[in-house]
C-alpha positions in Angstrom: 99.8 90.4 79.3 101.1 87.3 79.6 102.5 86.9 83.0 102.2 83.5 85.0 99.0 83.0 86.6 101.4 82.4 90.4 103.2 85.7 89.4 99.6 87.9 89.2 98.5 86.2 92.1 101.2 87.1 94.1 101.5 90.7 92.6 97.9 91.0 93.8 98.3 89.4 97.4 101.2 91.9 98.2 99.4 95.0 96.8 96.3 94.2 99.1 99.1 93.1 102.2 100.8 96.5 101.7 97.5 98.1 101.1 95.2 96.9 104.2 98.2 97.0 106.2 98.6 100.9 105.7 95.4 101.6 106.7 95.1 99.4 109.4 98.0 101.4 111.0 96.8 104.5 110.3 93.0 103.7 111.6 95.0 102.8 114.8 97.2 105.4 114.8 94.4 108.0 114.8 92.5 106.1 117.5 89.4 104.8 115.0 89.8 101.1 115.7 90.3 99.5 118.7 93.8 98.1 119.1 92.4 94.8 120.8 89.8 94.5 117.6 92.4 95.2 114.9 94.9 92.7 116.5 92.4 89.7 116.7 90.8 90.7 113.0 94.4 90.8 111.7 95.5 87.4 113.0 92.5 85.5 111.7 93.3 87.0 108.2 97.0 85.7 108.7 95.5 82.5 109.5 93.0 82.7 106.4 95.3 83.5 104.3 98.2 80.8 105.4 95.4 78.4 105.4 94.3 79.2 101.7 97.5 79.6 100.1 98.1 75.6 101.1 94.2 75.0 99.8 94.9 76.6 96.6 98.4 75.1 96.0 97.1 71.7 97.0 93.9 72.6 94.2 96.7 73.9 91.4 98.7 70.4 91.9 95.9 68.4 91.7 94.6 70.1 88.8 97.8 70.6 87.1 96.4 74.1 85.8 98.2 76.8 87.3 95.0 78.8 85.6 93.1 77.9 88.6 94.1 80.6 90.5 93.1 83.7 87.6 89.6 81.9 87.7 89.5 81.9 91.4 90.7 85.3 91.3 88.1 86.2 88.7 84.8 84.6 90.6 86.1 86.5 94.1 86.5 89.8 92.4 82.7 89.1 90.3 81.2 88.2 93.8 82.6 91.2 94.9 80.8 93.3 92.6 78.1 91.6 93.1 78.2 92.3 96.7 78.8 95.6 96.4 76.3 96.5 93.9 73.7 94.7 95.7 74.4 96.8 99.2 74.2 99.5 97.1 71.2 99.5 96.0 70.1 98.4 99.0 70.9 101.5 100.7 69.3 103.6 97.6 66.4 101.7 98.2 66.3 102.5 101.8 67.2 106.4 101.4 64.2 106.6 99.3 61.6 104.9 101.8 63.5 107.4 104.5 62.9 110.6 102.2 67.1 111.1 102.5 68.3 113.6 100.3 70.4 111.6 97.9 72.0 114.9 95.9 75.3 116.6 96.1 75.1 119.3 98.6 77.3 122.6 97.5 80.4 122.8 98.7 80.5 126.0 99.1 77.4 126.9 100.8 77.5 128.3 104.5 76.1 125.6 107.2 73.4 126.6 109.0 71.5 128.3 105.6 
């Protein structure tokens, strides 16, 4: 689209900010998480993220590739997947050995029938 690599980066780190940040509050506004939980997870992913904006500048100078970050970006998001697909199945996997019904249940059916 050709936008600078610092430019997506940061478009993406304030979309997730905003984001996480909106559900955090409403998880503790509802009562979901606990406050004291939600307080320390939140300040180690400050920290995590202070701490890794400095690692990945210091790896962009020293590379002189601002590209770094869109691969970086690109092998998180892949791993992601990865993750995701691989709990998945998981799951599947164990719904199966259980005998879990795995279908969609109608909606519209009366509980209890």
């Amino acid at each position: 689209l050709g936008f600078l690599p610092q430019v997506q980066s940061a478009t993406t780190a304030t979309t997730l900010f905003v984001m996480s940040s909106s559900t955090a509050i409403a998880f503790l506004v509802q009562g979901t998480a606990p406050a004291d939980y939600a307080f320390f997870l939140g300040a180690f992913t400050a920290l995590g993220a202070v701490i890794g904006k400095a690692v990945i500048g210091w790896i962009v100078k020293r590379a002189k590739r601002p590209s770094v970050i869109m691969f970086l970006l690109g092998g998180i998001i892949a791993a992601s997947v990865a993750t995701m697909f691989i709990t998945g199945l998981i799951d599947v996997i164990d719904n199966i050995e259980h005998g879990n019904d795995m279908w969609f249940e109608n909606p519209c059916a009366a509980e209890g029938n």
